[in-house]
C-alpha positions as CSV (number, residue, x, y, z in Angstrom):
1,X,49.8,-140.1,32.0
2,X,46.4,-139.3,33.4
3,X,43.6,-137.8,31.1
4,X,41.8,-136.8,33.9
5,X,42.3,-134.6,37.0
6,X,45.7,-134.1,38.0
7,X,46.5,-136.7,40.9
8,X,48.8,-135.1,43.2
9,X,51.1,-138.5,44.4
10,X,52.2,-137.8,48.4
11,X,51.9,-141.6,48.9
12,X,55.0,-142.8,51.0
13,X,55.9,-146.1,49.1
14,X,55.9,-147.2,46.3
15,X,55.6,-144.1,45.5
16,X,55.6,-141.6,42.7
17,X,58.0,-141.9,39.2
18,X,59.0,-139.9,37.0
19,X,56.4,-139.6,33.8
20,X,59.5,-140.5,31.5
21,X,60.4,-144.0,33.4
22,X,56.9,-144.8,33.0
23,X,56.2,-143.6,29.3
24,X,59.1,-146.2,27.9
25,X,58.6,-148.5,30.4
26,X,54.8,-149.1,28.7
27,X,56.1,-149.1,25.6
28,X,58.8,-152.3,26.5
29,X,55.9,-154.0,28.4
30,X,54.7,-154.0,24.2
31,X,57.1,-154.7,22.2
32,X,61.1,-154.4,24.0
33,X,64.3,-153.3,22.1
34,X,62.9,-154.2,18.8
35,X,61.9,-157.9,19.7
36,X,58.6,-157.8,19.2
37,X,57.9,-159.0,22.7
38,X,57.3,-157.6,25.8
39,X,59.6,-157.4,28.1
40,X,57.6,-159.5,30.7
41,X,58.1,-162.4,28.7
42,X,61.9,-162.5,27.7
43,X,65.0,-164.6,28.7
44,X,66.9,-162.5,31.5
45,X,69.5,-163.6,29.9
46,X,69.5,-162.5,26.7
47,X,71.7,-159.8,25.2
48,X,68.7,-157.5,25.3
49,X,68.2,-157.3,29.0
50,X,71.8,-157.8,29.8
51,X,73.0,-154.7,28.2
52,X,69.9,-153.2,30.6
53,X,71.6,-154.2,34.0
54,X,74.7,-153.0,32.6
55,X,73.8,-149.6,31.6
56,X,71.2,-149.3,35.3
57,X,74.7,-150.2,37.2
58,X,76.4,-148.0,35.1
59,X,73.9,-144.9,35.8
60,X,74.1,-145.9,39.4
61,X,77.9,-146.0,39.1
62,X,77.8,-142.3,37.9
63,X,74.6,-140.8,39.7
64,X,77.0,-141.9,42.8
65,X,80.5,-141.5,41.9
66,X,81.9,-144.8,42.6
67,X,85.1,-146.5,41.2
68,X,85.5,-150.0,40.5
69,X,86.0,-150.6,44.5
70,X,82.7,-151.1,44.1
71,X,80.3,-154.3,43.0
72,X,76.8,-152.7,42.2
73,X,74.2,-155.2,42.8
74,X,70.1,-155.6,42.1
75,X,68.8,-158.0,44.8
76,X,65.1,-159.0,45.5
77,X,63.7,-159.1,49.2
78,X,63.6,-155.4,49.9
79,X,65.5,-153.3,52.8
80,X,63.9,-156.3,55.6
81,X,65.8,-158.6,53.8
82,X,69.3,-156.6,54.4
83,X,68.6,-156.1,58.2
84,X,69.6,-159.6,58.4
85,X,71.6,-160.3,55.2
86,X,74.0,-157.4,56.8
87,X,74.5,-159.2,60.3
88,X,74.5,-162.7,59.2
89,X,77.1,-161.6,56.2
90,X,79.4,-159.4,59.0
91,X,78.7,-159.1,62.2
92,X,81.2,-161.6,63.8
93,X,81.1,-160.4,67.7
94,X,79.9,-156.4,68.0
95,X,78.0,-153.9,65.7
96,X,76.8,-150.5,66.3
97,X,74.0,-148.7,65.6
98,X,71.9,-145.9,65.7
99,X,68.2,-146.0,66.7
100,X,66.3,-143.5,64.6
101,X,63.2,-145.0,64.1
102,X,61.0,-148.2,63.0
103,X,63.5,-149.2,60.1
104,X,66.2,-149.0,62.2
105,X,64.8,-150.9,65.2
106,X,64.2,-153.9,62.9
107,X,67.5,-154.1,61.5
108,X,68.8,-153.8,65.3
109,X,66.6,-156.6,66.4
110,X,67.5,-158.9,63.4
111,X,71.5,-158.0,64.3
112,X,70.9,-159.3,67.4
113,X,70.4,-162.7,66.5
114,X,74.2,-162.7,64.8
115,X,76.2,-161.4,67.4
116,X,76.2,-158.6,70.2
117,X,74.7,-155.0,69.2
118,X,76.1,-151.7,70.8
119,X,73.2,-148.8,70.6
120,X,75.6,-145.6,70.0
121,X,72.9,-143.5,70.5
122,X,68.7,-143.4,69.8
123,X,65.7,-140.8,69.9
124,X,63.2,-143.5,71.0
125,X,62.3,-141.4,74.1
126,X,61.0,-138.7,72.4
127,X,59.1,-140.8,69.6
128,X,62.4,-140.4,67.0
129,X,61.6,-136.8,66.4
130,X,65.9,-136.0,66.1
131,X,68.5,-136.9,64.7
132,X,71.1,-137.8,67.5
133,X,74.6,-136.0,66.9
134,X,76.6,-137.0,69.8
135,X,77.8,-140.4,70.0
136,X,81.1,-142.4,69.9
137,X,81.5,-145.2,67.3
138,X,83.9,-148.3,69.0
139,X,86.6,-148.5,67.3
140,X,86.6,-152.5,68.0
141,X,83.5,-153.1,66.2
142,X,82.5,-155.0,62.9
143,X,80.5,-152.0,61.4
144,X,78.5,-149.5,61.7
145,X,75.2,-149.1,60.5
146,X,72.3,-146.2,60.2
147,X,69.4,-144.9,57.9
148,X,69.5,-142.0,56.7
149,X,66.2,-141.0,56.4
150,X,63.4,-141.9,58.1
151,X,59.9,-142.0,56.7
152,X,57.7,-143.0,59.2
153,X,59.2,-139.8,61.5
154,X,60.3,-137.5,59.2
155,X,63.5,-137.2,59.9
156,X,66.7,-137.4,57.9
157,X,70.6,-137.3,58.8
158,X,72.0,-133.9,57.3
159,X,75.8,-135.6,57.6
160,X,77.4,-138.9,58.8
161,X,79.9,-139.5,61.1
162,X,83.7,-140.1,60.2
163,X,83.8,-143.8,61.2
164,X,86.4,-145.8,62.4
165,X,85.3,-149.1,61.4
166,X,83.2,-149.6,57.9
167,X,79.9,-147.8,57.1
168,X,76.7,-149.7,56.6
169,X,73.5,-147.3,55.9
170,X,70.1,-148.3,54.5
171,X,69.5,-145.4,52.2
172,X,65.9,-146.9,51.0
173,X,63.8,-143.2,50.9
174,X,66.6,-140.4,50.3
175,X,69.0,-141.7,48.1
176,X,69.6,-140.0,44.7
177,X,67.7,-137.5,46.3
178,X,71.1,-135.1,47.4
179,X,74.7,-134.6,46.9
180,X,76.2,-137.7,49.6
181,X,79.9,-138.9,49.6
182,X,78.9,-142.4,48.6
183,X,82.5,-143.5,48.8
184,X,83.0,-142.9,52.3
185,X,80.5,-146.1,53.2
186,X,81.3,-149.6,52.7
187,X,78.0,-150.9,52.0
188,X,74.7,-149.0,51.1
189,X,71.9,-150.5,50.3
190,X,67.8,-149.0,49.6
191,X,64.6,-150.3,48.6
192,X,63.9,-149.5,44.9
193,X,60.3,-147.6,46.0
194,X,60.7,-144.4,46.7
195,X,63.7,-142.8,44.5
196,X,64.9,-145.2,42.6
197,X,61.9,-147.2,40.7
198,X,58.8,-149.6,41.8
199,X,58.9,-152.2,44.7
200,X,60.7,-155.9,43.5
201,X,64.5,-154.6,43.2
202,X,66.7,-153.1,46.2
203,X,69.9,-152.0,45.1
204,X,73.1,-153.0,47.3
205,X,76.3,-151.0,46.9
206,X,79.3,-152.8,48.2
207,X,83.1,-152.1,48.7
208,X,84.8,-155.4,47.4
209,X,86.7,-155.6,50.3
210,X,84.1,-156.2,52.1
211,X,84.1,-159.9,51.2
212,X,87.4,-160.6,52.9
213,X,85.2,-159.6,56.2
214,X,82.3,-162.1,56.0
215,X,81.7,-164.0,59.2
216,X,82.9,-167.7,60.0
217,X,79.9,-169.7,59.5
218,X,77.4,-171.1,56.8
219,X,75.7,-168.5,54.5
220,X,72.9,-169.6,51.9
221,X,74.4,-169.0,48.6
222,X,71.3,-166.9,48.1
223,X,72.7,-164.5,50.7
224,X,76.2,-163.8,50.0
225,X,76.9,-160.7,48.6
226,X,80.1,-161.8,46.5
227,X,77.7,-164.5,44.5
228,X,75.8,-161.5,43.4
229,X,78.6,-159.5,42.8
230,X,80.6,-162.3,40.5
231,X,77.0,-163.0,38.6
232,X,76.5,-159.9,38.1
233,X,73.0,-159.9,40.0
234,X,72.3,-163.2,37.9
235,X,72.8,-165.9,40.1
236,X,69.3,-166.5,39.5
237,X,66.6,-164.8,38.0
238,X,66.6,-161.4,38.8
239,X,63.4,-158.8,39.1
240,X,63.4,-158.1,35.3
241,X,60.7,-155.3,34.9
242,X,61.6,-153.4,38.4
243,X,65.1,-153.3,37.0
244,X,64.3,-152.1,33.2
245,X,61.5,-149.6,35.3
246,X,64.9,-148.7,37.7
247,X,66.8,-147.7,34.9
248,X,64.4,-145.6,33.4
249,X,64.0,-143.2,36.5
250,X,67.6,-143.4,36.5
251,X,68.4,-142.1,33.5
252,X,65.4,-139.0,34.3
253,X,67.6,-138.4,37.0
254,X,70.9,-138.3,35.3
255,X,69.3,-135.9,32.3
256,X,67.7,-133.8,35.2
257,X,71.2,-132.7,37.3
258,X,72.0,-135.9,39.0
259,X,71.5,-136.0,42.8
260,X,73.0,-132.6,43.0
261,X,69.9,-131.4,40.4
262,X,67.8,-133.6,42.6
263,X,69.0,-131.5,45.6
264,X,67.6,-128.2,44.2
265,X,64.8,-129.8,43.0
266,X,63.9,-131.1,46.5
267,X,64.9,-128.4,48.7
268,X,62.4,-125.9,47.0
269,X,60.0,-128.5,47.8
270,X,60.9,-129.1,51.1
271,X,61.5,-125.1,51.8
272,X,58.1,-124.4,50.3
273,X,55.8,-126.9,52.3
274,X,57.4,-126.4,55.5
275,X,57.3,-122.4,55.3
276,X,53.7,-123.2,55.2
277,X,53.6,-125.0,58.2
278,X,55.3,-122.9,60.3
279,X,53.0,-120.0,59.9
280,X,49.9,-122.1,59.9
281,X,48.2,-121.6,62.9
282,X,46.5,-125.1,63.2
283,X,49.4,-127.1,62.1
284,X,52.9,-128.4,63.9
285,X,55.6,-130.2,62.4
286,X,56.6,-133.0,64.4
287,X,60.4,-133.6,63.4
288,X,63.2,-131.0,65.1
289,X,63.5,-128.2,62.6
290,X,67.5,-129.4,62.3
291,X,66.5,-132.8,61.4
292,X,63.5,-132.4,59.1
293,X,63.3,-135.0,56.6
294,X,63.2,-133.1,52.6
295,X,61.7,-136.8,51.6
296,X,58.7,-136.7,54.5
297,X,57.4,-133.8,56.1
298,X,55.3,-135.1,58.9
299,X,52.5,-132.7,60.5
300,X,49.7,-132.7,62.9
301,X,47.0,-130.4,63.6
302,X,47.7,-128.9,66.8
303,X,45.7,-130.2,70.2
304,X,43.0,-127.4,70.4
305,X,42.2,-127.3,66.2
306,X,42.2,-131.6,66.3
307,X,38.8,-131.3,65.5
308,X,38.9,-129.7,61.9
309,X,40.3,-132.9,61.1
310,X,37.3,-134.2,58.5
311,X,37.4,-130.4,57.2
312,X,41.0,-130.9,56.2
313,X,40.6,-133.8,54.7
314,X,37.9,-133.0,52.6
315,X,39.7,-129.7,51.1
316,X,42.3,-132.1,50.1
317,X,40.4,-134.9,48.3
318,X,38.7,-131.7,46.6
319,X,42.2,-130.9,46.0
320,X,42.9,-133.9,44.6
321,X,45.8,-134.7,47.5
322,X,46.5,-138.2,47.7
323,X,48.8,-140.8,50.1
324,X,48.6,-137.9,52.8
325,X,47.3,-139.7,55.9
326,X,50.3,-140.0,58.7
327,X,51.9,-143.7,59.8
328,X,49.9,-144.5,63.0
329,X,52.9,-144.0,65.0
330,X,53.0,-140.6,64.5
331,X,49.1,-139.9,63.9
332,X,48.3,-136.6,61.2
333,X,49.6,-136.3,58.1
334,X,52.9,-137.7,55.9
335,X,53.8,-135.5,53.2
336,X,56.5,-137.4,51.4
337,X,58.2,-135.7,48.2
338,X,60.5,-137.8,46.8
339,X,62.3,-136.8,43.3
340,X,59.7,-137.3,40.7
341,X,57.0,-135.5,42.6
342,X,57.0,-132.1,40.8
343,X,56.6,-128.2,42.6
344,X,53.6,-128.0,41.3
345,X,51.7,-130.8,43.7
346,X,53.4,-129.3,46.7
347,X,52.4,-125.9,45.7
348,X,48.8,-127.1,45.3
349,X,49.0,-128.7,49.0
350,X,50.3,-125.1,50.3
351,X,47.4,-123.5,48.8
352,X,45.4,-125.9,50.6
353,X,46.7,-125.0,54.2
354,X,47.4,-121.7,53.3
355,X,43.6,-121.3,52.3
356,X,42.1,-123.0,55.3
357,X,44.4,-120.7,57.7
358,X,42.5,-118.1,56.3
């Protein structure tokens, strides 16, 4: 797509896509299915884009392995629209969660204004640089909810617990990205921009019987999952180009091993980059090594090489390494390699640290 230097995309969101989504994606922004008008401009209800959200919930139906338990919804108002839409849809007296970071303190502090929240377990003390294992799930509660990945961090849950009570997990920066049992949660839900296609749709997958669980008391119409579900995510109108662009990356997905080819893809990547920061002798990763994130590999220089800092930076903008710089709360650098970023770019960034070890 770019005639020029190769750009090598670390950015953490929106992020990178895959060549293919954005090749026929240009080409519909021209002239869509045959209409001789772009697909900015078209009824969303026409036969045209309809048979588009049909086939994007039908690749996300497969990529996933879900039956017809299942309503797959597009939705507007990102993952900080769910931290609430979740509570004020189901929590009637107690919810638990787990505290891994930023994303999931928001949702817990939106929860709390629906009903009384149960912290199973958290890594706050130690700046969320684990994943915490041990906890108990009550039995008694409305749900359960986690993230599975976190990007700020860089840390990612390898398994999920067997829970007792339904399973609610915000899967905005690692889904598609591995093999998951998608059927064992109730309600998943993920921000399109990272895996799944550009910022303007998140994608909410929800058990049906969820519905008979919704809270005693008024919910906006715009916020009740089953209104989605029976309009098939056209109760009113829905983000038209972020859902044609979704589909797209989908499809690259599908053609490229499905989550389980996305799996290989990503733990080369991941195997690769940090190999190269464990033997560095300026650099430390700042995740647990049994909870590093294959999405975002956070790093830091170590205390006594801090000042190489501007040298770093300058190999990799002669590198052409971009969307590297760390979140503030974790200071350093965020290398985040989500499905469409290819080996090559990470393999360029090793060189970079391998060559300035030496």
């Amino acid at each position: 797509m770019n005639n020029g230097k190769k750009i090598h995309n670390f950015s953490a969101g929106p992020s990178i896509l895959s060549d293919y989504a954005l090749e026929k994606s240009a080409q519909d922004i021209d002239n869509f299915a045959g209409m001789g008008l772009s697909v900015l401009e078209i009824s969303h209800r026409s036969k045209q884009f309809v048979d588009v959200v049909d086939q994007a919930q039908h690749l996300v139906r497969q990529l996933m392995g879900l039956n017809e338990d299942y309503d797959v919804l597009f939705l507007q108002g990102g993952a900080s629209t769910q931290f609430f839409q979740v509570p004020q849809n189901f929590l009637q007296q107690k919810a638990v969660y787990l505290n891994t970071g930023v994303w999931s303190q928001k949702a817990i502090e939106e929860a709390k204004g629906f009903g009384r929240v149960v912290v199973a377990a958290s890594s706050e003390d130690s700046n969320f640089n684990f994943i915490p294992t041990s906890y108990t799930i009550d039995g008694d509660a409305d749900y359960f909810h986690c993230t599975s990945n976190n990007t700020i961090f860089g840390t990612q849950m390898k398994s999920f617990p067997n829970s007792p009570v339904p399973m609610i997990c915000d899967m905005s920066s690692d889904i598609f990205s591995k093999e998951v049992d998608f059927n064992a949660f109730d309600l998943i839900y993920a921000g399109a921009q990272k895996n799944m296609g550009p910022a303007g749709v998140t994608l909410v997958v929800i058990r049906k019987d969820m519905y008979a669980r919704v809270a005693d008391r008024h919910i906006p119409t715009m916020l009740g999952y089953k209104v989605h579900g029976e309009n098939g995510s056209m109760y009113n109108t829905p983000p038209v180009f972020p859902i044609l662009v979704s589909k797209y990356n989908l499809e690259w997905v599908m053609n490229n091993g499905g989550c389980a080819g996305m799996q290989i893809r990503n733990n080369e990547k991941a195997e690769l980059l940090y190999a190269a920061l464990d033997r560095s002798p300026y650099f430390v990763g700042t995740a647990e090594t049994d909870s590093r994130s294959n999405m975002n590999a956070c790093f830091v220089f170590k205390s006594e090489f801090e000042h190489l800092t501007e040298s770093f930076d300058a190999a990799c903008k002669e590198g052409n390494i971009s969307g590297l710089k760390g979140h503030r709360s974790v200071g350093g650098y965020r290398a985040s390699m989500y499905n469409a970023l290819p080996l090559e770019s990470v393999q360029a960034l090793v060189h970079i640290i391998d060559n300035f070890a030496s």
